[in-house]
MARKEFI-75833 format. One record per atom (N, C-alpha, C): residue number from 1; residue in three letters; x, y, z. Coordinates in nm, 3 decimals. Layout:
N
(NUM; 'Ala'; (X; Y; Z))
...
END
This chain:
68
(1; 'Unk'; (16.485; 19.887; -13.121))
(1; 'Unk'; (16.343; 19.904; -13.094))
(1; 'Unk'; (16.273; 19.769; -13.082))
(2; 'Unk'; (16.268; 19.689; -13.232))
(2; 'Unk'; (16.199; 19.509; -13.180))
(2; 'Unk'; (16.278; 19.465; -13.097))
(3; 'Unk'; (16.422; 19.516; -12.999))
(3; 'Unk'; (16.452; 19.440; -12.893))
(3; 'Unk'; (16.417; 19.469; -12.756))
(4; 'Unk'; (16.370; 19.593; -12.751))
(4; 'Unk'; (16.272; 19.635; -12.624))
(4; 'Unk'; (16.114; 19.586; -12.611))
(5; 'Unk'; (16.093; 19.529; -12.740))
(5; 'Unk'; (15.950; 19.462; -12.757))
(5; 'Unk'; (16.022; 19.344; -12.681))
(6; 'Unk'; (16.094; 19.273; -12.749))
(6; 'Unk'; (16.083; 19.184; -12.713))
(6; 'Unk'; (16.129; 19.126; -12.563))
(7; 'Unk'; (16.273; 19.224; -12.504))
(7; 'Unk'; (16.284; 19.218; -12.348))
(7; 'Unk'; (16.163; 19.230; -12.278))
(8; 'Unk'; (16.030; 19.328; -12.326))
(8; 'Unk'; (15.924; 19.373; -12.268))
(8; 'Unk'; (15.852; 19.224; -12.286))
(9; 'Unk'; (15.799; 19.130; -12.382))
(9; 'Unk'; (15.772; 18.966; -12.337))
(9; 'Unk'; (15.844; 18.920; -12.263))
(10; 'Unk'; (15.957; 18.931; -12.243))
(10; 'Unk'; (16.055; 18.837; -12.168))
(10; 'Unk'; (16.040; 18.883; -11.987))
(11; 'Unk'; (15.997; 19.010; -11.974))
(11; 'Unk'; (15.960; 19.075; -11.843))
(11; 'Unk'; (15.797; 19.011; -11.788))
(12; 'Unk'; (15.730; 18.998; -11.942))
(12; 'Unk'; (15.570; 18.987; -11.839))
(12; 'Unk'; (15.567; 18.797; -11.833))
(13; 'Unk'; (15.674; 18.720; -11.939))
(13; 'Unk'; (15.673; 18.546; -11.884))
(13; 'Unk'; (15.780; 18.557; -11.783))
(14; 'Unk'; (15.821; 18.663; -11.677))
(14; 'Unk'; (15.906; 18.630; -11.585))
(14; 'Unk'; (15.814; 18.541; -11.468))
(15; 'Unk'; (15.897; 18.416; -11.431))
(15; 'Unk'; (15.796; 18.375; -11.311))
(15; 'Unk'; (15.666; 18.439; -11.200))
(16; 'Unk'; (15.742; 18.580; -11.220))
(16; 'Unk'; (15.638; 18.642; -11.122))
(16; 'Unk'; (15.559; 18.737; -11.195))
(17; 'Unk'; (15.551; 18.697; -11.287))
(17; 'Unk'; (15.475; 18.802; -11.431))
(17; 'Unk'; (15.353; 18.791; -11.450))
(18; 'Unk'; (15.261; 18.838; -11.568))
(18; 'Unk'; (15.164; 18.793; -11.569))
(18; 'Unk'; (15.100; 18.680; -11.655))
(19; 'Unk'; (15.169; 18.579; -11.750))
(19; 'Unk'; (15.195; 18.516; -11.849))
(19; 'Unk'; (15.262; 18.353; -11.729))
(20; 'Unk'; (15.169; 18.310; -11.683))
(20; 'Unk'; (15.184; 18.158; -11.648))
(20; 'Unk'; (15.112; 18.033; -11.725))
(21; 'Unk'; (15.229; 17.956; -11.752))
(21; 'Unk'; (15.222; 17.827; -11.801))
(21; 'Unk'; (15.049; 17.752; -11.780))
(22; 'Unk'; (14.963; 17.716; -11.864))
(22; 'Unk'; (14.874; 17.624; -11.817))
(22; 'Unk'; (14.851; 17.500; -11.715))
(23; 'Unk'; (14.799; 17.499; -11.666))
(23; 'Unk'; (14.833; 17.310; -11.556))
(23; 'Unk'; (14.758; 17.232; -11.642))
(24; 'Unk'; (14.747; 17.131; -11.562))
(24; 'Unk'; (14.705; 17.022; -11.641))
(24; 'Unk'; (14.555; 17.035; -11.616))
(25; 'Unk'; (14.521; 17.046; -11.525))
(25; 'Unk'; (14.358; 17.110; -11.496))
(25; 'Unk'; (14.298; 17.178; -11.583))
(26; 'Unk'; (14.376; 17.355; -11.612))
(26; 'Unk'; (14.329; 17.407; -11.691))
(26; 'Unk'; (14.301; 17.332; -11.846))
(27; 'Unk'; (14.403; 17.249; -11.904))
(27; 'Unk'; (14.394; 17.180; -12.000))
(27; 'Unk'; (14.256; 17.107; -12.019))
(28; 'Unk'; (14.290; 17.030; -11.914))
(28; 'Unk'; (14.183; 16.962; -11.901))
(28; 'Unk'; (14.028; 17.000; -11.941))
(29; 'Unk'; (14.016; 17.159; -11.882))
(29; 'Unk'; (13.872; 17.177; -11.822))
(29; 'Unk'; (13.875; 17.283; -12.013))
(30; 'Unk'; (13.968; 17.310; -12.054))
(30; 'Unk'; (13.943; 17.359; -12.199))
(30; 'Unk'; (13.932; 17.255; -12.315))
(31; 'Unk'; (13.963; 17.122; -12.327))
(31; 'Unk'; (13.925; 16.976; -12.362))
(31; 'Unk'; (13.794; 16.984; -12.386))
(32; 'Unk'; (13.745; 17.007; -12.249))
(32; 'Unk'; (13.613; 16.931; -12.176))
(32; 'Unk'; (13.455; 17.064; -12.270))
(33; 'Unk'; (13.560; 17.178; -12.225))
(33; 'Unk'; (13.519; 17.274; -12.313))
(33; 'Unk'; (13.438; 17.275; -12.441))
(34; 'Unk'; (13.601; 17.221; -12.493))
(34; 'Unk'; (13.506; 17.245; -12.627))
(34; 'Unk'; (13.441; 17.102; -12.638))
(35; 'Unk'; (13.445; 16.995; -12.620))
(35; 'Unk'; (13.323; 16.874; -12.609))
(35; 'Unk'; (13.213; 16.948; -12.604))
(36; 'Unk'; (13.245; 16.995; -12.488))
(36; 'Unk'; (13.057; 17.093; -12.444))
(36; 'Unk'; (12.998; 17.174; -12.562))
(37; 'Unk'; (13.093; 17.232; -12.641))
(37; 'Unk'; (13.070; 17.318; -12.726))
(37; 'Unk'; (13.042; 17.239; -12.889))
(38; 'Unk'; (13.043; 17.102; -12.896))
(38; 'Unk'; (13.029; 17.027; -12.980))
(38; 'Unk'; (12.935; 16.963; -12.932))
(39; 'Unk'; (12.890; 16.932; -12.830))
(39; 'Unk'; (12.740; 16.871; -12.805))
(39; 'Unk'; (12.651; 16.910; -12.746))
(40; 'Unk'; (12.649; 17.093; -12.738))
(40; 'Unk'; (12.557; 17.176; -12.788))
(40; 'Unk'; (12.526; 17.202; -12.937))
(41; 'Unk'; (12.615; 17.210; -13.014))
(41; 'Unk'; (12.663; 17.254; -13.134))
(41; 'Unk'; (12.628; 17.409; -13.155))
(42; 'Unk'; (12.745; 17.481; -13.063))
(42; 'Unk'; (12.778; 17.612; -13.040))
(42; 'Unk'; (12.894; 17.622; -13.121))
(43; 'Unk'; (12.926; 17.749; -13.198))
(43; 'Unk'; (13.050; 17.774; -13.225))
(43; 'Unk'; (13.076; 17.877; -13.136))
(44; 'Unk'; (13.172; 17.897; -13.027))
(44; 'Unk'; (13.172; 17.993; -12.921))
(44; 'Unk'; (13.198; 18.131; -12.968))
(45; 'Unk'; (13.304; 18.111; -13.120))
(45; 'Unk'; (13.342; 18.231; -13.202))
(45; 'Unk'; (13.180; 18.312; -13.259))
(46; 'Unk'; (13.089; 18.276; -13.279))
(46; 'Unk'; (12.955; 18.346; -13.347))
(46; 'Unk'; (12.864; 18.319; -13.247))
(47; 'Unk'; (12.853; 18.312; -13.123))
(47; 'Unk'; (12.765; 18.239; -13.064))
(47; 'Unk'; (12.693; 18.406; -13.024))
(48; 'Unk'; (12.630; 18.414; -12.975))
(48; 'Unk'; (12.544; 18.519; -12.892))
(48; 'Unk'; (12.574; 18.529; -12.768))
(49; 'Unk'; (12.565; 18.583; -12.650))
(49; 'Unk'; (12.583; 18.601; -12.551))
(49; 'Unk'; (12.490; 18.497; -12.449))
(50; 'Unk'; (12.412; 18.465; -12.480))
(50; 'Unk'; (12.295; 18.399; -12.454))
(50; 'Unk'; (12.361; 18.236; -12.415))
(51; 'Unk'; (12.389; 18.193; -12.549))
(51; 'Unk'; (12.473; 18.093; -12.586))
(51; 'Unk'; (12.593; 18.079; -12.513))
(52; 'Unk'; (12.682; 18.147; -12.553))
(52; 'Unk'; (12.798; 18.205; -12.448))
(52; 'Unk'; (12.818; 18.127; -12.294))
(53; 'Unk'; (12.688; 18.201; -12.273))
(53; 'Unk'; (12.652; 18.172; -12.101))
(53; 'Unk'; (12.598; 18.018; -12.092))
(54; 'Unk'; (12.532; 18.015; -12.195))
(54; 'Unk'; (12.481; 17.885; -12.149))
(54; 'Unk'; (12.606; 17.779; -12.165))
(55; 'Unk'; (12.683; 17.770; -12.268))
(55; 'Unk'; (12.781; 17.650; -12.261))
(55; 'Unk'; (12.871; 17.678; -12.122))
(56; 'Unk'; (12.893; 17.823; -12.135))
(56; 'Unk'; (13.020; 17.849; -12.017))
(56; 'Unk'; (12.926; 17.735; -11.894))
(57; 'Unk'; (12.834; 17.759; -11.841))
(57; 'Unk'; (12.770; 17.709; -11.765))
(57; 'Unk'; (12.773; 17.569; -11.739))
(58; 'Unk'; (12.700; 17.493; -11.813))
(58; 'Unk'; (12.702; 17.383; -11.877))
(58; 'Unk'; (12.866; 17.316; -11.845))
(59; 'Unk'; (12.957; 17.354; -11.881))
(59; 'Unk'; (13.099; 17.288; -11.888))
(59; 'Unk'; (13.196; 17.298; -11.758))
(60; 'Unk'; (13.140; 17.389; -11.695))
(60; 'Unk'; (13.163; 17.455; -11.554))
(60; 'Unk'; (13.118; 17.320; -11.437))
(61; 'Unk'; (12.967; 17.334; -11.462))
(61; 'Unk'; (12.906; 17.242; -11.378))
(61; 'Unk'; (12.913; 17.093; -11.418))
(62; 'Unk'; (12.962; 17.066; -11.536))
(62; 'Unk'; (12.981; 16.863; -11.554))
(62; 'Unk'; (13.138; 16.928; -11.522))
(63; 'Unk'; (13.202; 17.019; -11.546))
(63; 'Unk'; (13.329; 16.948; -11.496))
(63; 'Unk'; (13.386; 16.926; -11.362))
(64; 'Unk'; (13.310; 17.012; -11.307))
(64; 'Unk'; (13.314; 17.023; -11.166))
(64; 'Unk'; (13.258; 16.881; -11.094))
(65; 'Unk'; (13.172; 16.833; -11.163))
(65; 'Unk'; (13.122; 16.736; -11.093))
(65; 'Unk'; (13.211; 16.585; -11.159))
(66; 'Unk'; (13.286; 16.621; -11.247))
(66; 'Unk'; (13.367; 16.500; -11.308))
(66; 'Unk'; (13.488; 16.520; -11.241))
(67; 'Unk'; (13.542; 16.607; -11.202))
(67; 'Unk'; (13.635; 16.618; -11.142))
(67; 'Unk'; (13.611; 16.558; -10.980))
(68; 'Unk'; (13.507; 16.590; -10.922))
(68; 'Unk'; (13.476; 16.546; -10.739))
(68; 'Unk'; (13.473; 16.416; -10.756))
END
């Protein structure tokens, strides 16, 4: 039985699965993230929805523009 669990992970990190490796981008732009989220001083875990939006925002648009 835990070996059909576990063939069943081994099926969804198959290359064509749904479980792909991070790039370096994504890394990057979750870094950059939480900066944003430290100089708002948001904790994203208790934040409100309000909040939420506003950092998502916020970290979206400087990274986008740090990246061009």
């Amino acid at each position: 039985m835990l070996e059909e669990k576990y063939l069943r992970l081994d099926d969804l990190a198959a290359p064509d699965g749904y479980v792909a490796p991070s790039t370096s981008e994504d890394l990057a732009y979750i870094a950059y993230f939480r900066q944003a989220c430290k100089r708002y001083n948001i904790d994203f875990a208790s934040a409100d929805q309000d909040e939420r939006d506003f950092v998502i925002r916020m970290a979206e648009k400087n990274f986008a523009q740090k990246r061009a």
